[in-house]
Residue, then its C-alpha position, 0 to 999 in steps of 0.5 A: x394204850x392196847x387197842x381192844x379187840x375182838x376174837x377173830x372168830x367173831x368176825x366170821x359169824x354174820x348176823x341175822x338179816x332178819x333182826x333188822x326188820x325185826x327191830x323196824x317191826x318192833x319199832x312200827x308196833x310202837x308207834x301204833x302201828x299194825x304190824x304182821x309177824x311172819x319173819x320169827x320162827x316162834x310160834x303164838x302158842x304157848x306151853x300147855x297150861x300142865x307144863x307150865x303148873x308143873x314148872x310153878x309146882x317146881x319152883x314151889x317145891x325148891x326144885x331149882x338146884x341143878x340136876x345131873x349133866x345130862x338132865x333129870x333122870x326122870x326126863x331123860x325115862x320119859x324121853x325114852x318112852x316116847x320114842x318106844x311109844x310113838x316111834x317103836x324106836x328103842x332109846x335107852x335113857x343113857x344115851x339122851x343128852x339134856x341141854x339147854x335148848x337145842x342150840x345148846x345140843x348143837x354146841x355140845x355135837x360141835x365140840x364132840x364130834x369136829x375137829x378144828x379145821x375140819x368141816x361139816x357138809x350142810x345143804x344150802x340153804x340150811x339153818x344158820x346157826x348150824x353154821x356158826x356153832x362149828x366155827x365156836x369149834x374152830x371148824x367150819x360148815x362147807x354148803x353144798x348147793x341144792x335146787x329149787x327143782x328137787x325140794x333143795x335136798x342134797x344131792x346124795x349122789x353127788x356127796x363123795x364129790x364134796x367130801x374131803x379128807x378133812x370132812x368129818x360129816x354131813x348135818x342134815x334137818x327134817x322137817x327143814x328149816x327154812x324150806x318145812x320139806x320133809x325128808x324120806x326114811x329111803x334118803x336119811x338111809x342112803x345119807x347114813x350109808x354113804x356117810x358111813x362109806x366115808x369115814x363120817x357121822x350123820x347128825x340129824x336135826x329133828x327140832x321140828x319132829x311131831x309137825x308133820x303134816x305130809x309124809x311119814x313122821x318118823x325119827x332118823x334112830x330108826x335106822x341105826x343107833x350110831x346117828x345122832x339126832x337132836x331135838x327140843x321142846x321149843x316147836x312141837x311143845x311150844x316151850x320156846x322160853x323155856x330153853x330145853x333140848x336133847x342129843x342122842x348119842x351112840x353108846x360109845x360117845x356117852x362118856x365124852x358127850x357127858x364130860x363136854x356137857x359138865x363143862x360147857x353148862x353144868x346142867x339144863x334148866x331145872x325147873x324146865x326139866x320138871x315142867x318138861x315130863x309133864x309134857x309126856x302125858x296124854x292130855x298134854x300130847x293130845x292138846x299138841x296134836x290139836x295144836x298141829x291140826x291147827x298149823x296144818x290149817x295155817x298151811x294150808x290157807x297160805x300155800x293156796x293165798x300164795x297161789x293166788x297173788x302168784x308167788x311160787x312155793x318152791x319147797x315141798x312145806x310138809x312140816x315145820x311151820x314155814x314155806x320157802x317162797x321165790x319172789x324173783x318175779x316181783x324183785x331181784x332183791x329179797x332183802x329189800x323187798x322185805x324192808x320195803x314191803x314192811x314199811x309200805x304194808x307193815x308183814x314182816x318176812x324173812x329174806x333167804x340170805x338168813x339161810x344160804x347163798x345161792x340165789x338167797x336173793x330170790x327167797x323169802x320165808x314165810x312163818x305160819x305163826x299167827x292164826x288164820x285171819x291174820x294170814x288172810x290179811x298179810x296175804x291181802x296186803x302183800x297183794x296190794x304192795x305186788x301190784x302198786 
């Protein structure tokens, strides 16, 4: 009798650390107990009330059926717009790929752009899906270290270095996750020029775009038209569930993104689609800027309480809605800590080795995804677990 068995490439993904203390978490609150999310990446938000009436209109209306490979004529006109209105950059609706989610996009760049056994240049730590999307390609993500000391951006200088003939290009987010640091319009330009040296492409993660809260929000299309950025409306527009995102490609990869697109998903969710233009609308927008001026708010109360209870902040948190945190001085291991602190003081958080591997055992990331008084009190309690 055959044996079953897996495809090898199963093997090499490793799963998320974080849905073990997820799952104990979920199993906690069951049992009654109080329990603090700050380990999921989903904030406590969501859709405005007119993209989610404009989701049932579509339902109501038929408008269920699929749309275009590349999505919603109409969608892809009100992406463009806001690039030219809030960025002063020019998209023409061509060149804006639909996709269901960003992870969606991030399959579709993989199967683009990288050959099997190629690899792709990442900071570490970065997002690990990133990671795991390249091997469904059949190549391979090669993590460049970064420091603490310099906010865990990649050293540019030192990118020929890590580069090889089989490097086909260099992925890189801002704002970041897990670290919410921000990168510089000087440094994507110098990324993009060096990469452009090399023989590359540069894909830019811009998921988080619009939670800025230091340092200039701008989009990495500014600079030239042959990057690629990737976006989603899950973050700035809290459409999570939705499962709704976008690729901008260069001219010349239209075409290709387009015929991958037709196979690998047929269409993004329709009535997701409808429901997004609505999210363009000026009063939609302004409740989403009320919303960022609320995670700035969080942000804020969490760098200062960490201050206090003496666990050091080691990235820039300028956007996103996370702040990457050295517990080294309390444990050597992360991972444990976090269980422990779960069990002892019910916060869940999110250990480094979800994101990276150097010195992963030293970080923690903290999601500010509940409201203030929460984050008070999982600061107090994690106060209390330090010193007991």
């Amino acid at each position: 009798m055959k044996k079953h068995k897996l495809a090898e490439r199963v093997g090499q993904i490793a799963p998320f650390q974080v849905m073990a203390i997820l799952a104990r978490a979920k199993e906690l609150a069951s049992q009654g107990e109080d329990v603090i999310h700050l380990e999921i990446g989903e904030p406590d938000f969501v859709a405005v009330e007119g993209v989610a009436d404009a989701g049932v209109l579509a339902i109501q209306q038929g408008k269920t059926g699929y749309t275009s490979a590349t999505g919603l004529p109409e969608l892809k006109c009100a992406i463009s717009d806001y690039y030219r209105t809030r960025y002063q950059v020019e998209v023409s609706p061509e060149r804006i790929i639909v996709t269901p989610g960003a992870s969606g996009a991030l399959l579709l760049m993989a199967s683009l752009m990288v050959n099997p056994a190629e690899d792709v240049l990442m900071p570490d730590p970065c997002y690990p899906c990133n990671r795991h999307f390249l091997i469904q390609a059949g190549a391979k993500a090669k993590l460049v270290e970064t420091n603490a000391c310099n906010g865990f951006e990649m050293d540019l200088g030192a990118l020929a270095d890590n580069w090889s003939d089989s490097t086909a290009g260099l992925w890189l987010a801002s704002p970041s996750n897990p670290t919410g640091a921000v990168l510089s319009r000087a440094y994507i330009s110098e990324a993009w020029e060096k990469v452009r040296e090399l023989g590359g492409h540069l894909l830019v993660d811009e998921i988080y775009q619009g939670l800025v809260y230091e340092g200039e929000d701008f989009s990495s299309l500014s600079i030239d038209d042959d990057i690629f950025v990737i976006n989603s409306f899950s973050k700035y527009f809290a459409m999570t569930g939705w499962r709704l995102g976008w690729l901008v490609v260069p001219e010349w990869a239209i075409e290709g993104a387009t015929k991958l697109a037709q196979n690998l998903y047929i269409s993004a969710p329709s009535v997701s689609q409808h429901a997004a233009v609505r999210a363009f609308s000026p009063d939609v927008l302004a409740e989403c800027e009320e919303r960022r001026q609320t995670m700035n708010a969080r942000r804020l109360i969490l760098l200062e309480g960490l201050q206090e209870i003496g666990l050091p902040v080691v990235a820039p948190a300028h956007g996103a809605f996370y702040v990457y945190v050295d517990v080294s001085g309390v444990t050597q291991d992360a991972m444990a800590w976090c269980l422990a602190l779960l069990e002892k003081e019910k916060v869940a958080l999110t250990p480094g080795a979800d994101f990276g591997i150097k010195d992963a055992h030293k970080y923690v990331r903290f999601a500010y995804t509940c409201d203030g008084p929460r984050l008070q009190e999982a600061l107090a309690r994690i106060a209390r677990f330090i010193v007991s």
